[in-house]
C-alpha positions as CSV (number, residue, x, y, z in Angstrom):
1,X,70.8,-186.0,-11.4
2,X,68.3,-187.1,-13.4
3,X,65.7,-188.2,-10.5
4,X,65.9,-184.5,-9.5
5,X,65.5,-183.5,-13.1
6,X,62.3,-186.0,-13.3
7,X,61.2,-185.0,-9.9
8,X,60.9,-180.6,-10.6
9,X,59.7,-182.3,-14.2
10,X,56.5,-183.0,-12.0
11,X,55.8,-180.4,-10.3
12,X,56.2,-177.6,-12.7
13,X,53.9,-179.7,-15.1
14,X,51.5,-180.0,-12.2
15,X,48.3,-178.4,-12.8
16,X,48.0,-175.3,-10.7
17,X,44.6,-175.0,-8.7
18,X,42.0,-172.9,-10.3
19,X,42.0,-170.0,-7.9
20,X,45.8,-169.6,-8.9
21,X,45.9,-169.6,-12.1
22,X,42.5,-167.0,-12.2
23,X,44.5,-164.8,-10.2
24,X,47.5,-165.3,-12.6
25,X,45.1,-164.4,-15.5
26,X,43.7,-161.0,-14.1
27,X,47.5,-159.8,-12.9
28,X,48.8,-160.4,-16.5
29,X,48.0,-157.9,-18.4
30,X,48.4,-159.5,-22.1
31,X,45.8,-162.5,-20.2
32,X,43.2,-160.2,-18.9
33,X,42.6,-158.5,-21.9
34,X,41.5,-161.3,-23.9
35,X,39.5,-162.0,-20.7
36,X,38.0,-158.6,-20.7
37,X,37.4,-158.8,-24.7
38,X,35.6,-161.9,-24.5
39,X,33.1,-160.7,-22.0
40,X,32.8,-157.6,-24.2
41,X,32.3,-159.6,-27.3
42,X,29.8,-162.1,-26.1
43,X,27.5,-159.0,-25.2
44,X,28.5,-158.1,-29.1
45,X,27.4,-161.2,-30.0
46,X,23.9,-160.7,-28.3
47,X,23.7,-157.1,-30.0
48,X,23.9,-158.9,-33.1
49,X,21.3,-161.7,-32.0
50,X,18.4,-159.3,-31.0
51,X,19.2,-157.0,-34.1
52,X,18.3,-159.6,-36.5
53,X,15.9,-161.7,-34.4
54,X,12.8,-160.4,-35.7
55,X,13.5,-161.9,-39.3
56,X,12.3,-165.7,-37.3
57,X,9.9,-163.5,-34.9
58,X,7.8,-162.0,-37.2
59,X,5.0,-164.2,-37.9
60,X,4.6,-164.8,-33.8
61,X,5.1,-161.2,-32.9
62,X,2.1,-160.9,-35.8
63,X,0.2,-163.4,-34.4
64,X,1.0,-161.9,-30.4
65,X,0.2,-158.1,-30.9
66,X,-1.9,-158.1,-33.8
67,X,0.6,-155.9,-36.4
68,X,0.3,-154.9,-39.8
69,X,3.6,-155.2,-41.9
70,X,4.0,-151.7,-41.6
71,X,4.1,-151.8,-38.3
72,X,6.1,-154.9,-37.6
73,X,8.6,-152.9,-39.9
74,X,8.6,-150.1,-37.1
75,X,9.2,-152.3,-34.4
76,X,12.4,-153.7,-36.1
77,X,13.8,-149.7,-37.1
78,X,13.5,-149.1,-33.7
79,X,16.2,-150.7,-33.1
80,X,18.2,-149.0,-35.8
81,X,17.0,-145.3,-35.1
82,X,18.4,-145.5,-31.5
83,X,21.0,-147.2,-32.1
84,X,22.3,-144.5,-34.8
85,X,21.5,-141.3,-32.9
86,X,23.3,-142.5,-29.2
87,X,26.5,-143.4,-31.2
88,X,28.7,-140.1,-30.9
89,X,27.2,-139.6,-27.5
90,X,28.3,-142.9,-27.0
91,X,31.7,-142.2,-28.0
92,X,31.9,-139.3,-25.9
93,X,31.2,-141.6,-23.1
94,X,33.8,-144.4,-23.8
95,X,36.5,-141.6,-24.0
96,X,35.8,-140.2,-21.1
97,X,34.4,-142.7,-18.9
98,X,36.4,-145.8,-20.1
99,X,34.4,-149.1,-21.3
100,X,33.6,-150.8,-18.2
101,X,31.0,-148.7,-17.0
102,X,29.7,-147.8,-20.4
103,X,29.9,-151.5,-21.3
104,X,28.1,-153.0,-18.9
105,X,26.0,-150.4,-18.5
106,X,24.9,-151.1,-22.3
107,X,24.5,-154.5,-21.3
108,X,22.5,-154.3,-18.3
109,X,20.1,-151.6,-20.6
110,X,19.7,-154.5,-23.5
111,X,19.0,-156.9,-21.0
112,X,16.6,-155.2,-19.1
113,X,14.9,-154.2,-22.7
114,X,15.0,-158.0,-23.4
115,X,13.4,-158.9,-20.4
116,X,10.6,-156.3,-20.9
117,X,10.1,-157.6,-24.9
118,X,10.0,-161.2,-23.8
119,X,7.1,-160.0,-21.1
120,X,4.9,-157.2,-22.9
121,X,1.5,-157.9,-23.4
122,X,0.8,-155.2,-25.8
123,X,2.4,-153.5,-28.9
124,X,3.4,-150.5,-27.6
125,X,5.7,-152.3,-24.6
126,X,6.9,-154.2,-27.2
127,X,7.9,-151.1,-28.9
128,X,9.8,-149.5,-26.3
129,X,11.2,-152.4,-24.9
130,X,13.2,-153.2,-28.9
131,X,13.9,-149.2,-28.7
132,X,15.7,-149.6,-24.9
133,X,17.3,-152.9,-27.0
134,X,18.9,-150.8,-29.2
135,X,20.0,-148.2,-26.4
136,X,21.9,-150.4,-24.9
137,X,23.2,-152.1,-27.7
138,X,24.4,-148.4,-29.0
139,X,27.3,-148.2,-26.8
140,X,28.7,-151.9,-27.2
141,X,30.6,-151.7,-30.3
142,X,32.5,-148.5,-29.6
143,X,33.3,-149.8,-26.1
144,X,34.8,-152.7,-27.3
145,X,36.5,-150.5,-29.8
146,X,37.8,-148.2,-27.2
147,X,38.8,-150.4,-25.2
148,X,41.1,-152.2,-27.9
149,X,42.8,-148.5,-28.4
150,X,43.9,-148.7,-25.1
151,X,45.1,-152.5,-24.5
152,X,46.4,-153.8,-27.8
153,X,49.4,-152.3,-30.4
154,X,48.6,-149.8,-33.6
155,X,49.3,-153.4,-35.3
156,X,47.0,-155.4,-34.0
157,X,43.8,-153.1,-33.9
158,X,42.4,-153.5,-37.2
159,X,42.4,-157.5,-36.2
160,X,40.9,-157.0,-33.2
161,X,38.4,-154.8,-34.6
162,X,37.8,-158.0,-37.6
163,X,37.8,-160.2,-34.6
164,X,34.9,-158.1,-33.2
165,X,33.1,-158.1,-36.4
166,X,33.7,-162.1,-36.6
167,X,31.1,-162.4,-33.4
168,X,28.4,-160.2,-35.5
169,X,29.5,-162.8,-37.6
170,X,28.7,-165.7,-35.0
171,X,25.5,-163.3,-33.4
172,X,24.0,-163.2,-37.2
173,X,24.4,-166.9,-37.3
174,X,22.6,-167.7,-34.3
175,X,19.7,-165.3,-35.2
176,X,18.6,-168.2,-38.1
177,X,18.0,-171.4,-37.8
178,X,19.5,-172.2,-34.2
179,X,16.9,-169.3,-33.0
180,X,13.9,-170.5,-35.2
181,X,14.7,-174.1,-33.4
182,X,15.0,-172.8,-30.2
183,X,11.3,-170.8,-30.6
184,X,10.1,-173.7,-32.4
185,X,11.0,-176.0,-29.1
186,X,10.3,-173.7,-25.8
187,X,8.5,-170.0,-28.0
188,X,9.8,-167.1,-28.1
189,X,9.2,-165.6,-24.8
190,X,11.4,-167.8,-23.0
191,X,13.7,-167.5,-25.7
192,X,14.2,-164.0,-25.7
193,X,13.9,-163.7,-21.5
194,X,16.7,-166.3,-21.4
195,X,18.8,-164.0,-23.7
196,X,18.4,-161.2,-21.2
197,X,19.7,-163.5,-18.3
198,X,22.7,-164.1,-20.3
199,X,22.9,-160.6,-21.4
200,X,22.8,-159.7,-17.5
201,X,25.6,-162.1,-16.4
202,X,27.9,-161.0,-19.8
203,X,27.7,-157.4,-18.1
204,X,29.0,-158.3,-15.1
205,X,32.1,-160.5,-16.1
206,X,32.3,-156.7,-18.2
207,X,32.3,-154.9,-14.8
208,X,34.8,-157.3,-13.4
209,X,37.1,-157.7,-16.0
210,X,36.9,-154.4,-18.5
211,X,39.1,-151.1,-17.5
212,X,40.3,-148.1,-19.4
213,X,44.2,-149.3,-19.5
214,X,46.4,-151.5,-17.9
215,X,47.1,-149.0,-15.0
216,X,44.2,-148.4,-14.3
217,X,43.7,-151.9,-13.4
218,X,46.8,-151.9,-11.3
219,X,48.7,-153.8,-14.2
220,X,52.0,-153.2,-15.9
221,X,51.9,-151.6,-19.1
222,X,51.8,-153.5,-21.9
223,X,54.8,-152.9,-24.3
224,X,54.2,-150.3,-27.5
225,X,50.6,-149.7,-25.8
226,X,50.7,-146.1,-24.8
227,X,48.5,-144.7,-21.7
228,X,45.4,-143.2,-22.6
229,X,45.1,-139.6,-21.6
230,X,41.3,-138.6,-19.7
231,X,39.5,-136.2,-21.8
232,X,37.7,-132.7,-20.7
233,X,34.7,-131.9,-22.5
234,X,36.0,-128.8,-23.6
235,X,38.7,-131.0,-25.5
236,X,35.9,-133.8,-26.5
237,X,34.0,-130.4,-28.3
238,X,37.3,-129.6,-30.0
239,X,37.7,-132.7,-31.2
240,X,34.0,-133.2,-32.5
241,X,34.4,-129.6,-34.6
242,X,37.7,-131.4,-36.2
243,X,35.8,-134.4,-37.1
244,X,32.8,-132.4,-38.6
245,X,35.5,-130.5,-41.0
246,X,37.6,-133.6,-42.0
247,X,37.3,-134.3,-45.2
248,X,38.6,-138.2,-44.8
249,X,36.0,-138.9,-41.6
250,X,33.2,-137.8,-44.2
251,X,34.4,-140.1,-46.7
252,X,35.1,-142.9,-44.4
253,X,31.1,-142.4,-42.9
254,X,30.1,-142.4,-46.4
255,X,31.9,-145.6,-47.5
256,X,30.3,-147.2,-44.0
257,X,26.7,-145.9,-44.9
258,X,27.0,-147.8,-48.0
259,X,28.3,-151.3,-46.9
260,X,27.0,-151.3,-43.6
261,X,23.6,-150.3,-44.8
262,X,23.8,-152.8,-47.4
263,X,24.4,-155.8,-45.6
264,X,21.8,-155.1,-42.8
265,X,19.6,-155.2,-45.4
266,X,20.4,-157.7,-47.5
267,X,20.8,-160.4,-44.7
268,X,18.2,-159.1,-42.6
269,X,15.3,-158.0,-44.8
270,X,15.2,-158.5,-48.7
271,X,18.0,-161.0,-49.4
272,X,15.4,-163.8,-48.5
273,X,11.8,-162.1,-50.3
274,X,14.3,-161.9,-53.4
275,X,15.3,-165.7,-53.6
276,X,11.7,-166.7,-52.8
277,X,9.7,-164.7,-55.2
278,X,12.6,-164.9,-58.1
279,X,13.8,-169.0,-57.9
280,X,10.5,-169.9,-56.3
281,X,11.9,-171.3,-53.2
282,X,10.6,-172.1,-49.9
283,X,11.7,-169.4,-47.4
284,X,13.8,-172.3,-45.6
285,X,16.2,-172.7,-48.1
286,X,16.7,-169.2,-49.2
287,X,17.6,-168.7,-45.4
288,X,20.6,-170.8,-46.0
289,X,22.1,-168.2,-49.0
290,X,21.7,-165.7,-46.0
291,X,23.4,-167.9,-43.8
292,X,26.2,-168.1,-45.9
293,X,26.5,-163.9,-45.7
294,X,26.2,-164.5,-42.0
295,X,29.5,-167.3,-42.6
296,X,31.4,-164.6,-44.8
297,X,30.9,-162.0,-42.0
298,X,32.4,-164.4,-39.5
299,X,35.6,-165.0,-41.3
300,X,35.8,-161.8,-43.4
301,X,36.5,-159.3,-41.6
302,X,39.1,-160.9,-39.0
303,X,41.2,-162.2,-42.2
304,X,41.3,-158.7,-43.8
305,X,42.0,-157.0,-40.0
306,X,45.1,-159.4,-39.6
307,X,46.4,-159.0,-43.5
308,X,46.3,-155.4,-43.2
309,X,48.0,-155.3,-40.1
310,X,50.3,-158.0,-41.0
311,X,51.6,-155.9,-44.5
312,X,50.9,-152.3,-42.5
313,X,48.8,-150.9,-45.1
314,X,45.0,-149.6,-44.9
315,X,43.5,-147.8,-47.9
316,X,44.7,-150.1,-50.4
317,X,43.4,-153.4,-49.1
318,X,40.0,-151.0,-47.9
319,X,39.9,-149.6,-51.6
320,X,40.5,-153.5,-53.5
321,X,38.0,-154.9,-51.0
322,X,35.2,-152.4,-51.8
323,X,35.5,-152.7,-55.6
324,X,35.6,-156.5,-55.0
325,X,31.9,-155.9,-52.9
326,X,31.0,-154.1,-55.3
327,X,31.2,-156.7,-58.1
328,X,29.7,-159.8,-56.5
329,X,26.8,-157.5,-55.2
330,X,26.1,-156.3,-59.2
331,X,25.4,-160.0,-60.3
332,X,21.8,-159.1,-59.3
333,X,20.8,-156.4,-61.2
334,X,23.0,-157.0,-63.8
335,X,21.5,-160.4,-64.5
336,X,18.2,-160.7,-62.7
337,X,18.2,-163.9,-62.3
338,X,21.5,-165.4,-61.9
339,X,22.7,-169.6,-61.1
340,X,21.6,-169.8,-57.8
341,X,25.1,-170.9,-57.0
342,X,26.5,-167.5,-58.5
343,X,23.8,-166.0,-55.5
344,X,25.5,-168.0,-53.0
345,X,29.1,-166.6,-53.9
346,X,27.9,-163.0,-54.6
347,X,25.7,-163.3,-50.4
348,X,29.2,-165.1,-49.1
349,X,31.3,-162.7,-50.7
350,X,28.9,-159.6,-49.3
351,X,29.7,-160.6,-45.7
352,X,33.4,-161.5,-46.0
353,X,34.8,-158.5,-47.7
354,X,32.9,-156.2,-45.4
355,X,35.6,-156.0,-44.0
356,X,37.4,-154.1,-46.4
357,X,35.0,-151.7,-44.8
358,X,35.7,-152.1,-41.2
359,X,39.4,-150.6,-41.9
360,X,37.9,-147.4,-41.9
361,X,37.8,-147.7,-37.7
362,X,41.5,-148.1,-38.2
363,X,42.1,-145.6,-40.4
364,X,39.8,-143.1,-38.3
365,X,41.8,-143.8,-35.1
366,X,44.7,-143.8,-36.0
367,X,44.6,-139.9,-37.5
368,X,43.5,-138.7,-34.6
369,X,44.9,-138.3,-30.6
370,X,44.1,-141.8,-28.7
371,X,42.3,-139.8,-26.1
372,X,39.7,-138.8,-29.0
373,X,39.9,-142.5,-31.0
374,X,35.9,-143.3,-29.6
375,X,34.1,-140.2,-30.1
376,X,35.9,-140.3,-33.7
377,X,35.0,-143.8,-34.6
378,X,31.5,-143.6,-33.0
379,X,30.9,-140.6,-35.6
380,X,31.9,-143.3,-38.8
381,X,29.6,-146.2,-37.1
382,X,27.2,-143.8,-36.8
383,X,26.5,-143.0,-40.5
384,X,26.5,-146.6,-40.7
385,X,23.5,-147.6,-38.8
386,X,21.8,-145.0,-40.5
387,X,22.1,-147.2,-43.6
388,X,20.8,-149.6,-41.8
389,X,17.7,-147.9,-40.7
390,X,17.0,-146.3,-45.0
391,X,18.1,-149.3,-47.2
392,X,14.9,-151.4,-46.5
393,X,12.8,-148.4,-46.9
394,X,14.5,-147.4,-50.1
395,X,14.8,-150.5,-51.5
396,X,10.8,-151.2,-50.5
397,X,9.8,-147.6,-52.6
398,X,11.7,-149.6,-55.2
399,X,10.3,-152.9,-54.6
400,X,6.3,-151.3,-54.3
401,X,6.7,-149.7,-58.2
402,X,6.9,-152.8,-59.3
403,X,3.9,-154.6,-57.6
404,X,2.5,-157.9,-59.4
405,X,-0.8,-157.8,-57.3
406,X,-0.3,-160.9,-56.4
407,X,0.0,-162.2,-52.9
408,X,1.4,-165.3,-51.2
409,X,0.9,-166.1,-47.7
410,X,-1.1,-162.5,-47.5
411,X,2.5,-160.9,-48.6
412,X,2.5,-159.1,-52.0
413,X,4.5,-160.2,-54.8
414,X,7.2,-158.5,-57.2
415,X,8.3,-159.1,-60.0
416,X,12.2,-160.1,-61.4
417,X,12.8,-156.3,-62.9
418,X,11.7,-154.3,-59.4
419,X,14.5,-156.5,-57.5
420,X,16.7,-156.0,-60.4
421,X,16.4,-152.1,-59.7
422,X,16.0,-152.9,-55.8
423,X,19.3,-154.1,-55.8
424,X,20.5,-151.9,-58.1
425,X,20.6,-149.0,-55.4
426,X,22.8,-150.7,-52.9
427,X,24.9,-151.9,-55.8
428,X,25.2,-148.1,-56.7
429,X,25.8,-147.2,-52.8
430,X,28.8,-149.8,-52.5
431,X,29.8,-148.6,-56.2
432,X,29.9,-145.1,-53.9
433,X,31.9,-146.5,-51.0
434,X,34.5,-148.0,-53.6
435,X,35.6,-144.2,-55.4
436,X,35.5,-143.1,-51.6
437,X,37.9,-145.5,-51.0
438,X,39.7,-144.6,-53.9
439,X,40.2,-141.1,-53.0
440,X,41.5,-141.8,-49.2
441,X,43.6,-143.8,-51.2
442,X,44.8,-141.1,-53.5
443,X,45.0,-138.9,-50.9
444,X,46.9,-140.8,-48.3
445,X,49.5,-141.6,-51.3
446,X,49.9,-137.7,-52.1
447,X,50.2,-136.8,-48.6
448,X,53.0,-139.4,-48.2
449,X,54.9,-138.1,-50.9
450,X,54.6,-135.0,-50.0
451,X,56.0,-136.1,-46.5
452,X,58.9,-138.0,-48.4
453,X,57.2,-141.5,-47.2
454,X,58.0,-144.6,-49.8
C-alpha cells in the first residue's frame, strides 16, 4: 500500500516536458491570459520606455541633429500629439477588431519607428520616426484594456488595469538611470535599435497569444466573464454620440487631463529643472526624486486597482485619492522651497495615488455595453495625453515670466517664485480633477438612492 502510494507520489510530482505543459498553458484559459497580458504589457512597458527616453537623449540627440531647445521640445510632443488624436480611433479598432491584431500591429508600428529613430541621419527622420513611435504606441494601452474587458471578472478589472499602470511604472523606471547606463556603455543608436528588436518579438508573442475572448481562441469560457458581442459601425457611432453627451465621461476625461497631464510632466520634463535650479543640485541626484515618482507609479496604481475591487467601490477611493494628489503636489507652491525630503514624499506620492485616477477606466466601462468598453475608455485616455502634450508648455509660459537671465550649461535660469506659480497650475488642475471626483461621487450616491441601492 504504501509503495504504490510512494510510487504515483513520483510520477505525478514528475516534471512534465516543456512542450506539455506549453500546450497545457494555451488550452487553459485562466493560463493563457496572463500569457497573453504579459506579452501585451511588456510592449506597454516599451511604450513607456521611448515616451520618456528623450529626458537621457537630449544632450546626444542635440549634439546628433544639431537642435535648438525648441525644437528638441517638438521632437518629444510628437509623441504626445499622435498619440492623443489616434486614441478613439483606436478604440474603435479594439472593439471591433479585438487586440491581437491591433496589438501587435501597434507594436510592429513602434518598432519599425524605433528602428527608423535609431537610424536617421537627419532631424526631420528623426521627427517622423518619434511621430510613427507614438502611432503605434497609441493603440497599446486600450488593447490591453480591451482585452482585460473580455478575459477577466467586473472584479478584477480595475486591478488589472493598476497592474497595467505598474509596467508604466517599471517602463518609467528603465527610462533613467538603467537607460543613461546603457547609452553611456554601447550609445544610443544601438540602444534604441535594440529596443525595436525587442519591441518586434513582444508583437509576435501578441499575435500568438492575444484574442478577443476565450472562444474565440477555442477555449472554454471563463466563469462570470461574459462573451463580447462584435460591434457594427453603425452601433460604434451610436455609441460615440452617447459618450459625447455623458455628463460623467466628461468629468472623468477632465479628472484624467489633470493627473495624467500632470505627471508626464512633472517626471518627464520640469520635476528635475525644478530641484536643480531651486536646491542647487546636480541633475544626477534630482533624477533620483523622479525616480521615486517612477517607484510610486509602479506600486500605486495596482494597490488602489485591487482595494477597490476588493471593497467593490469606485468614486470614493477615486475621490479620497485625488484630494490626497492634490495635497502632496501643493507642498510646492505653497512653500517654494520645501525639506528636500518633504519633495521626495510629495514626487512618491504623485506616482502612487495616480491611481486614484486610473479608476476612472473602471468606472467608464462598466456604465456602458462591453461591446462599447474600448471606444469609451479610449475617449477618457484620450483627454489625458492631451495633458500630456499642454502641461510643459503651460508650465514653460509660466516658467519664461520669470527669467533670471542667467544661464547654466547654455540653459536659462528661473527663479524660486516662477516654479512656485509653475507648479501652481498643475496643483490647480489636480485641485480640478479632485471636485470632479467629488461630483461622480455625489452623483453616483444620488442615483443609488434613487434606485433604492444601500
Amino acid at each position: 500500500m504504501f509503495g504504490h502510494a510512494v510510487v504515483t507520489l513520483t510520477v505525478d510530482c514528475e516534471e512534465l516536458p516543456w512542450s506539455e505543459r506549453t500546450v497545457r498553458a494555451l488550452s487553459d484559459p485562466t493560463k493563457r491570459r496572463w500569457l497573453a497580458f504579459a506579452a501585451l504589457a511588456i510592449v506597454f512597458l516599451l511604450v513607456n520606455l521611448h515616451r520618456l527616453s528623450t529626458a537621457v537623449l537630449s544632450e546626444r540627440l542635440t549634439a546628433d541633429f544639431d537642435t535648438t531647445a525648441a525644437q528638441l521640445g517638438t521632437l518629444h510632443a510628437s509623441f504626445f500629439y499622435i498619440y492623443a488624436a489616434i486614441q478613439i480611433p483606436t478604440g474603435v479598432m479594439a472593439d471591433r477588431y479585438g487586440p491581437r491584431y491591433v496589438g501587435s500591429g501597434g507594436a510592429a508600428v513602434l518598432s519599425l519607428g524605433a528602428v527608423g529613430f535609431a537610424l536617421a541621419d537627419s532631424y526631420l527622420v528623426a521627427f517622423l520616426s518619434r511621430a510613427l513611435i507614438g502611432a503605434g504606441s497609441g493603440v497599446i494601452f486600450v488593447s490591453i484594456l480591451r482585452f482585460c474587458a473580455n478575459w477577466y471578472r467586473a472584479d478584477e478589472f480595475a486591478t488589472m488595469t493598476g497592474l497595467t499602470a505598474g509596467m508604466a511604472g517599471v517602463g518609467a523606471i528603465l527610462a533613467t538611470t538603467p537607460l543613461a547606463v546603457t547609452v553611456g556603455a554601447v550609445g544610443w543608436r544601438p540602444t534604441i535599435l535594440a529596443l525595436g528588436v525587442v519591441g518586434f518579438v513582444a508583437g509576435a508573442a501578441v499575435y500568438v497569444l492575444a484574442r478577443r475572448s476565450p472562444s474565440d481562441a477555442g477555449l472554454e469560457p471563463i466563469e462570470d466573464v461574459p462573451e463580447q458581442p462584435s460591434v457594427s459601425l453603425a452601433e460604434t457611432g451610436a455609441y460615440l454620440r452617447e459618450l459625447l453627451g455623458d455628463l460623467d465621461q466628461w468629468l472623468l476625461s477632465v479628472a484624467f487631463f489633470a493627473t495624467m497631464g500632470t505627471l508626464l510632466t512633472l517626471l518627464g520634463l520640469w520635476g528635475i529643472p525644478y530641484l536643480v535650479v531651486v536646491y542647487g543640485v546636480d541633475v544626477t541626484t534630482a533624477s533620483y526624486f523622479t525616480l521615486l515618482g517612477s517607484a510610486g507609479l509602479l506600486f500605486g496604481p495596482p494597490a488602489i486597482g485591487r482595494f477597490s475591487d476588493t471593497i467593490g467601490r469606485r468614486f470614493l477611493p477615486m475621490a479620497v485619492g485625488l484630494g490626497l494628489f492634490a495635497a502632496a503636489l501643493a507642498v510646492v507652491p505653497v512653500f517654494g522651497k520645501p525639506p528636500l525630503v518633504a519633495v521626495a514624499v510629495s514626487y512618491f506620492l504623485c506616482g502612487f495615488l495616480f491611481g486614484s485616477a486610473m479608476l476612472g477606466f473602471s468606472i467608464i466601462k462598466e456604465r456602458y455595453p462591453s461591446g462599447a468598453s474600448g471606444v469609451a475608455m479610449a475617449t477618457v485616455n484620450t483627454a489625458g495625453f492631451v495633458g500630456g502634450a499642454l502641461f510643459p508648455t503651460l508650465m514653460g509660459l509660466a516658467l519664461d515670466a520669470y527669467r533670471t537671465g542667467d544661464e547654466v550649461a547654455g540653459a536659462p535660469v528661473y527663479t524660486e517664485f516662477g516654479y512656485r506659480v509653475a507648479f501652481g497650475i498643475i496643483t490647480a488642475a489636480v485641485t480640478i480633477s479632485f471636485v470632479c471626483a467629488v461630483w461622480l461621487y455625489l452623483r453616483d450616491r444620488r442615483a443609488g438612492m434613487r434606485a433604492g441601492r444601500p
